[in-house]
C-alpha positions as CSV (number, residue, x, y, z in Angstrom):
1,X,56.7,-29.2,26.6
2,X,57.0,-32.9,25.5
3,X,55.5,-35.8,26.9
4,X,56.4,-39.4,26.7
5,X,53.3,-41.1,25.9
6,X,54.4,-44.8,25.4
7,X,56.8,-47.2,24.9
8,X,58.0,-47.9,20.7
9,X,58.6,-51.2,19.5
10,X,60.3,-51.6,16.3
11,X,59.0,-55.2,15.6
12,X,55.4,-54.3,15.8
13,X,55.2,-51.6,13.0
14,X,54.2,-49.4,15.6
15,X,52.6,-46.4,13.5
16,X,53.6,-42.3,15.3
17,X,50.7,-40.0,14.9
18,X,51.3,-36.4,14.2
19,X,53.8,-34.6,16.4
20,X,55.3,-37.9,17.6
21,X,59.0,-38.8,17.2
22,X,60.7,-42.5,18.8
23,X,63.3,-41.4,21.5
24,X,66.0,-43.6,22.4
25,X,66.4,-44.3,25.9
26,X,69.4,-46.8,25.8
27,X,70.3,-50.2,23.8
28,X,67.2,-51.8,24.0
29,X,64.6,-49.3,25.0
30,X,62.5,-46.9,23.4
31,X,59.2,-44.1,24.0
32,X,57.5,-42.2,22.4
33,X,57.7,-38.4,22.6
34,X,54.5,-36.3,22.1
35,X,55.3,-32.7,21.0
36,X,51.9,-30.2,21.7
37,X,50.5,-27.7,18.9
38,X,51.9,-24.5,20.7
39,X,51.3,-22.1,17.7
40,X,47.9,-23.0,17.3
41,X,46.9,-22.6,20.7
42,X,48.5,-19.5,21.2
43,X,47.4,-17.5,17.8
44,X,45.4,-14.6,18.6
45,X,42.3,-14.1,16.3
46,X,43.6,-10.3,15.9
47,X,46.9,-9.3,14.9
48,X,48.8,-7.5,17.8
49,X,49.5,-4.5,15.6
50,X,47.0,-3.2,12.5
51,X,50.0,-1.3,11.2
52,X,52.3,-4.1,11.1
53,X,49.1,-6.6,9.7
54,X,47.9,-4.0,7.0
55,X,51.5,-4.3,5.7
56,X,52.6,-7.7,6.1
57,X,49.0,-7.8,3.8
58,X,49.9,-5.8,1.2
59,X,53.2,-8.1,0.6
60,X,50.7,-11.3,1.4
61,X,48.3,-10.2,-1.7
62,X,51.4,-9.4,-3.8
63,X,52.5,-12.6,-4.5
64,X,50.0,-15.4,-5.7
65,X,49.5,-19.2,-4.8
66,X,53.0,-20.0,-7.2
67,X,55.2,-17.7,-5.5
68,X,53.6,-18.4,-1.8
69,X,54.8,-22.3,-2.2
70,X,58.1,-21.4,-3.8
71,X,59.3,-19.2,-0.4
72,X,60.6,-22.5,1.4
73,X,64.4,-23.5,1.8
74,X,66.5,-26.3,0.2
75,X,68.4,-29.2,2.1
76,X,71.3,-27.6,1.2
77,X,70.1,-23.9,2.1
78,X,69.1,-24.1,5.6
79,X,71.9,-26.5,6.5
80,X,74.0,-23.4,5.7
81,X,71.6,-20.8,7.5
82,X,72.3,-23.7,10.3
83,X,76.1,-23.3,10.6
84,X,75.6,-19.7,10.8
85,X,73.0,-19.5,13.5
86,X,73.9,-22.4,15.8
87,X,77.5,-22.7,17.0
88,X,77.0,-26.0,18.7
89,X,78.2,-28.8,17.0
90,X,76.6,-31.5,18.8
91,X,73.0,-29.0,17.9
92,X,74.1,-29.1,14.5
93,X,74.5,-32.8,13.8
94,X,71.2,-33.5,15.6
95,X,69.3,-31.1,13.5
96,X,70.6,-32.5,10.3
97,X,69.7,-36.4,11.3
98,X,66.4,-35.1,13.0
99,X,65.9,-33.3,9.4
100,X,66.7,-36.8,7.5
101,X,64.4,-38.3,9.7
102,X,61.3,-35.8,8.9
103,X,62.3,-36.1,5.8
104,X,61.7,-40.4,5.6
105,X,58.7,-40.5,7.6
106,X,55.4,-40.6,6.8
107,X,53.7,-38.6,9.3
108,X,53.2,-34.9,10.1
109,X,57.0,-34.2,13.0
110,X,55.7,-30.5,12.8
111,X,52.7,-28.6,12.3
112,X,53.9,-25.0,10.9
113,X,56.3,-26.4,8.4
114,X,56.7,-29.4,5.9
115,X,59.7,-31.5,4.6
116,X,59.2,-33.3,1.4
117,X,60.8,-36.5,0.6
118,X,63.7,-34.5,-2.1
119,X,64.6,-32.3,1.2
120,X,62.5,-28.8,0.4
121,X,61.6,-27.4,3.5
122,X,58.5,-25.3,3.2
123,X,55.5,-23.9,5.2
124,X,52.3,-25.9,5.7
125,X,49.3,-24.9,3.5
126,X,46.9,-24.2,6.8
127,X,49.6,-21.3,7.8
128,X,50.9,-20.4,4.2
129,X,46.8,-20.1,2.7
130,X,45.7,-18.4,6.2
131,X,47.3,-14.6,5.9
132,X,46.6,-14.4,9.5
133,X,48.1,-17.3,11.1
134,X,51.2,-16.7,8.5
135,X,51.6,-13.4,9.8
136,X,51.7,-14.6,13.6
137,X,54.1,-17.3,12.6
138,X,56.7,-14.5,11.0
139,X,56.1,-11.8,13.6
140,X,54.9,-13.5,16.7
141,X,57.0,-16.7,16.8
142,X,60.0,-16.0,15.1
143,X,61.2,-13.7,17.2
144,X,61.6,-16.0,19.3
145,X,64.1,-17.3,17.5
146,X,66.7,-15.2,19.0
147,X,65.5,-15.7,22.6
148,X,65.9,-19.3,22.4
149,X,69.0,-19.3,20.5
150,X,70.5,-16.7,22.7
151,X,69.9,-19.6,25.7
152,X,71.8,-22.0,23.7
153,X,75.0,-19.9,23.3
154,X,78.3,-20.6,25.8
155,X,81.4,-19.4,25.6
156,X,82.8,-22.5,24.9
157,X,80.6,-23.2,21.9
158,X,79.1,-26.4,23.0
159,X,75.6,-25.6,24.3
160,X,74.7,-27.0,27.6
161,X,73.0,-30.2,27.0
162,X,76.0,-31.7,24.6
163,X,78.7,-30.6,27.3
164,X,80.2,-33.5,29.1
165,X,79.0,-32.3,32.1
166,X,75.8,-32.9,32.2
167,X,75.8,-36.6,30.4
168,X,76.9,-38.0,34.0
169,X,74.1,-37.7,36.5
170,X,76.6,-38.2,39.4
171,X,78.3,-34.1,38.1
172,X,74.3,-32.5,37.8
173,X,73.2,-31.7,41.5
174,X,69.8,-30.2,43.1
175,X,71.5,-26.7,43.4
176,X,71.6,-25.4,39.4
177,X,74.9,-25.2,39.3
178,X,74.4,-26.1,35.3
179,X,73.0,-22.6,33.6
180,X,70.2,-25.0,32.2
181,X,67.6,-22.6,29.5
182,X,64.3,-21.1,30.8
183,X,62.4,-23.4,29.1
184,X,63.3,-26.7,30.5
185,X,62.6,-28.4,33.6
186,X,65.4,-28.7,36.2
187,X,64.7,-31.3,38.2
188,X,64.9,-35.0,37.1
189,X,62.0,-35.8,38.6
190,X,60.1,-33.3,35.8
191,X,60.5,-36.0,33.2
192,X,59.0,-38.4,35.7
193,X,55.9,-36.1,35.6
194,X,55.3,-35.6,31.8
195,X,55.3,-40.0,31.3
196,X,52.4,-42.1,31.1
197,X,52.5,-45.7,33.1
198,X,53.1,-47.7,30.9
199,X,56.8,-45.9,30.7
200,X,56.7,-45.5,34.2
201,X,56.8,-49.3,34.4
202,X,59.3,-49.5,31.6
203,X,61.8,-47.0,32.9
204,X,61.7,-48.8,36.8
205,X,62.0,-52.5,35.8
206,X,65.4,-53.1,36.5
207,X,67.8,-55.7,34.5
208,X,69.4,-57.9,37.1
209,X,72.8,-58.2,34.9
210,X,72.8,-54.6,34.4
211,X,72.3,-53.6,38.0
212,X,75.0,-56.3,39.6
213,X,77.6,-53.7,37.5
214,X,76.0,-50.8,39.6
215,X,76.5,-52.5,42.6
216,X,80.1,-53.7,41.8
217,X,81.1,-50.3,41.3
218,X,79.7,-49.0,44.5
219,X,81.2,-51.7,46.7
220,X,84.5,-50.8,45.1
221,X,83.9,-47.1,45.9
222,X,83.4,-47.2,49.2
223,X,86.0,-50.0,49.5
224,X,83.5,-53.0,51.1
225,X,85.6,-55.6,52.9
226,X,85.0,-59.1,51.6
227,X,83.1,-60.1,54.5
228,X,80.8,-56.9,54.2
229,X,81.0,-57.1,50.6
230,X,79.4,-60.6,50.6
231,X,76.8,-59.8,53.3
232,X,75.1,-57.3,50.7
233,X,75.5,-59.6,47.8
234,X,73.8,-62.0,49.8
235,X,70.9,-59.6,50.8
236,X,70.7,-59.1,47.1
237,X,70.5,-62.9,46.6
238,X,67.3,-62.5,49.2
239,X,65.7,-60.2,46.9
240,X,65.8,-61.9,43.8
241,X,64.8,-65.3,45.4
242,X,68.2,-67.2,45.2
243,X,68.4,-67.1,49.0
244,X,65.1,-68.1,51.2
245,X,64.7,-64.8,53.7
246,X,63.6,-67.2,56.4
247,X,66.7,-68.6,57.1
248,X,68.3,-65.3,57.3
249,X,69.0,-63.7,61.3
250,X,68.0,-59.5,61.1
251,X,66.3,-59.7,57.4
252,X,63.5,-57.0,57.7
253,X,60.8,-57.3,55.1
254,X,59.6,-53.7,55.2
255,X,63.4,-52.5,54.1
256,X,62.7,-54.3,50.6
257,X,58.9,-52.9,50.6
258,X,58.1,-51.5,47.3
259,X,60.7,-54.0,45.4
260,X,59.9,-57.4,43.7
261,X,61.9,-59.9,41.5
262,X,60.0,-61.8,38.3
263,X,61.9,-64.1,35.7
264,X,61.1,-63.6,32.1
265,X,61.5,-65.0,28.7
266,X,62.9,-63.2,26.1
267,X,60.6,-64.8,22.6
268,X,63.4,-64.1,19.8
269,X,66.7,-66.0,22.2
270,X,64.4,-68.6,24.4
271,X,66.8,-67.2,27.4
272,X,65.5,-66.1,30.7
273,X,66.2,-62.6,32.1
274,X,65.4,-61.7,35.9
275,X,64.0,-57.7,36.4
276,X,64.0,-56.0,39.9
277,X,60.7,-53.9,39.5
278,X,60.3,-50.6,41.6
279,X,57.0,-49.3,42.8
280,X,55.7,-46.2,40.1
281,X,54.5,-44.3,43.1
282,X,55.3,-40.9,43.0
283,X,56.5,-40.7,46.5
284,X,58.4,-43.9,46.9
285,X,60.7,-42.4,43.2
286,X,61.5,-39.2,44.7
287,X,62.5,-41.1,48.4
288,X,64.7,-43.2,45.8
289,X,66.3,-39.7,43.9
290,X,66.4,-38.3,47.3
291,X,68.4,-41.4,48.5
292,X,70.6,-41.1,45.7
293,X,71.4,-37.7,45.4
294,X,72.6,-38.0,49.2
295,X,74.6,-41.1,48.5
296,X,76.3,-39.0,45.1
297,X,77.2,-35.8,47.6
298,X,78.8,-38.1,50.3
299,X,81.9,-38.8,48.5
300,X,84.1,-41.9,48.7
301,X,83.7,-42.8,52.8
302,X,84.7,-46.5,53.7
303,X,81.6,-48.6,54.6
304,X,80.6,-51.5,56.2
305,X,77.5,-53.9,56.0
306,X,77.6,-56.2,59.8
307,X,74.3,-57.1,59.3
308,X,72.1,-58.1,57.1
309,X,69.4,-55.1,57.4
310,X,72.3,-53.0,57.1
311,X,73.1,-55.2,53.8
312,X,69.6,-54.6,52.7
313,X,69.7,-50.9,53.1
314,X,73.1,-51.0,50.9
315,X,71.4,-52.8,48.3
316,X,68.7,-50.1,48.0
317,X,71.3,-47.5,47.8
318,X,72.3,-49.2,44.9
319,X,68.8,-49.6,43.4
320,X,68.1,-45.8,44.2
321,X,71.8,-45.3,42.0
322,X,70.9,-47.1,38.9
323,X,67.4,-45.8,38.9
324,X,68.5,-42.2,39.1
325,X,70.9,-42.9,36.3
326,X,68.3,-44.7,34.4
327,X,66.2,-41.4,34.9
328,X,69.2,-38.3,34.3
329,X,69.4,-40.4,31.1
330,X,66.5,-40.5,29.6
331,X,65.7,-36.5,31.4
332,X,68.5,-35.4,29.4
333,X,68.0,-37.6,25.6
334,X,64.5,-35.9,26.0
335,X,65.5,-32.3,26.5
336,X,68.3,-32.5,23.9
337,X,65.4,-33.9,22.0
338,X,63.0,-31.1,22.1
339,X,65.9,-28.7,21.8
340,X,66.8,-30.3,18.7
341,X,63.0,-30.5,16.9
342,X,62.7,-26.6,18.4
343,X,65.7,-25.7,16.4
344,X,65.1,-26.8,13.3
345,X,61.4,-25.5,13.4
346,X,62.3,-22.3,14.0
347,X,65.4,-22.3,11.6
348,X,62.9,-23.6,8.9
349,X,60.8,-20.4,10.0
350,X,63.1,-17.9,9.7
351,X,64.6,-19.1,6.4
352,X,61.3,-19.4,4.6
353,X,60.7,-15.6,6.0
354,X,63.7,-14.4,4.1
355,X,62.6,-15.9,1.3
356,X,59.3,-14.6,1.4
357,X,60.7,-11.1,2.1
358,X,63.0,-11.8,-1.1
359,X,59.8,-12.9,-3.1
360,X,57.9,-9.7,-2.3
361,X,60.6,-7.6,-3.2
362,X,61.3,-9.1,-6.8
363,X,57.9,-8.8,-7.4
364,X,57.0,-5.6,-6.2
365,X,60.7,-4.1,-6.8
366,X,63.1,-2.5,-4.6
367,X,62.2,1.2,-4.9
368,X,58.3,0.8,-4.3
369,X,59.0,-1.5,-1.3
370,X,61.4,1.5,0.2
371,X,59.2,4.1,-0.4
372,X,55.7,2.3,1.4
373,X,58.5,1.5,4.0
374,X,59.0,5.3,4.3
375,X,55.4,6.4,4.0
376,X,54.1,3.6,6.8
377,X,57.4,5.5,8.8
378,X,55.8,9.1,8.0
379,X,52.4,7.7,9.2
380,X,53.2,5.8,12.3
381,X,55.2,9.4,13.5
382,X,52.2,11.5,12.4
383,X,50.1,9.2,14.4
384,X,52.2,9.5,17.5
385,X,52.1,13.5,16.9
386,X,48.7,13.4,16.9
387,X,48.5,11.1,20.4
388,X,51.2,13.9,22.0
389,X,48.9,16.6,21.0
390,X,45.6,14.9,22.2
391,X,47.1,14.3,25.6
392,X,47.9,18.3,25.2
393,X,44.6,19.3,25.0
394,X,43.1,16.9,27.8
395,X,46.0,17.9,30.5
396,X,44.7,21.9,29.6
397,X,41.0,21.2,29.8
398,X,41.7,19.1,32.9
399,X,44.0,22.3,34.8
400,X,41.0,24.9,33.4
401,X,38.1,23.0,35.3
């Protein structure tokens, strides 16, 4: 699972380590997504089978250094291996521009395979000159190839993160009704949980202009009158300073706890831009998703804003909307991510198997490869005969004492 482990700026030549890719959050913002070395950590000093090892060996030692780099894929190759495996067009596109971009940068994306800069898709030397780790990588991890492809597949062809559905937050609710895979996280406050601060503090400061749109639309929704409908604008005048709070009958201070208004300068256009910042408390986000959520299942009731605490408590509403938009987004862009960088690592895999599979065949021929095949059959049965009669003997002695 992905973490987002900073915030990427363009303009500063910001250099990704390995397993890093930029993520795009919206226009003007974006992180950076930390992908964790899962083969590694999970390949087992021993094979799982002695059997299967001894004979993925004998093909391994078959081949020499040459042949060993040549068993990688084209551009062209796994693009078509692509179309056949992964009927999501929306998956498809993303894997070819998430390939292009492997493919530019300078940086390790992944840490089993390799693209080179003229688009030849190949294992990396510490797997492909370890017979070990090369043989947990073909039998270990690419079966699981199939499991996570199976938990793409709909009957509509679109997988589940590039249906329309789930791109408005407002249509994804607490109770799953989305078939979401079993490796993602459910709940939008999962992505809150795999951030470090500094995003935290970039994903909560709020854009004044963008926000007033947000609470346009929600006074329109629940059909403010004008005199309500100024009374909250009002309170949100009080929160970003415009209107002194002191002066104001029924303001209360604590309703607005947790929220404060700066002015900045933007360096390349000399203008000033005024940010609502939210506290990064764990707590105080999940009252705000929680707030949301119920204000998203309540429908389109009539409201009214008398007062101006009541005001106050509209324009958190509001707040608690945007910020759960703000936060579905960027949950969803980095799911689709990972999905994306998953598929074409384990595309890549399973192609360069095939190829390897080809290799071993041309160079041991067809016949010889059928008839080990059918003498490692012979021996794995004889061993199981030998087990049965084992157990035979034991049960006998065991009903003679």
């Amino acid at each position: 699972k992905a973490r987002l482990v900073g915030v990427f700026n363009k303009d500063e030549n910001y250099e990704l380590e390995a397993l890093q890719l930029p993520l795009q959050v919206d226009g003007h913002l974006m992180m950076i997504l930390q992908f964790e070395d899962q083969v590694s950590k999970k390949c087992p000093m021993l094979p799982s089978s002695k059997t299967d090892y001894a004979d993925f060996l004998r093909k391994y030692n078959s081949l020499d250094k040459r042949l060993l780099e040549s068993c990688g894929v084209s551009e062209r190759d796994l693009f078509v291996a692509l179309s056949q495996l992964i009927t999501c067009v929306g998956c498809r596109r993303a894997v070819e521009q998430l390939f292009q971009e492997v493919q530019k940068s300078s940086h390790s994306v992944y840490e089993t395979i390799t693209v080179t800069s003229n688009g030849w898709l190949g294992i990396s030397p510490s797997f492909r000159d370890n017979p070990k780790k090369l043989y947990h990588l073909f039998h270990c991890v690419r079966p699981k190839l199939h499991e996570f492809l199976e938990s793409m597949r709909r009957k509509n062809k679109r997988c589940v993160f590039h249906s329309l559905k789930l791109h408005k937050s407002t249509e994804f609710q607490s109770d799953n009704k989305v078939n979401l895979p079993k490796w993602c996280n459910y709940s939008v406050i999962d992505v809150w949980d795999r951030m470090c601060q500094e995003c935290r503090e970039e994903i909560t400061t709020i854009d004044c202009n963008c926000f007033v749109e947000t609470m346009d639309h929600y006074l329109k929704k629940h059909r403010f009158c004008n005199e309500c409908k100024a009374k909250v604008q009002r309170a949100f005048h009080i929160l970003t300073g415009d209107v002194d709070f002191r002066g104001e009958p029924g303001f209360c201070s604590a309703i607005y706890e947790g929220l404060r208004c700066c002015n900045s300068t933007n360096n390349n256009t000399t203008t000033q831009t005024r940010h609502i910042h939210v506290c990064c408390e764990r707590a105080y986000i999940v009252h705000m998703l929680m707030q949301a959520h119920g204000e998203m299942e309540g429908g389109r009731k009539e409201r009214h804003a008398k007062t101006t605490d009541i005001a106050q408590e509209e324009v958190c509403t509001c707040i608690a909307l945007y910020l759960h938009q703000r936060l579905h987004k960027l949950w969803h862009q980095k799911l689709t991510h990972e999905q994306t960088w998953l598929t074409l690592c384990y595309i890549g895999i399973e192609a360069c198997r095939q190829n390897f599979e080809i290799a071993v065949q041309d160079k041991i021929g067809m016949g010889q490869a059928l008839c080990d095949e059918i003498e490692l059959a012979d021996k794995a049965k004889e061993s199981k005969l030998e087990k049965k009669r084992l157990k035979k003997k034991r049960q006998k002695k065991k009903k003679e004492n």
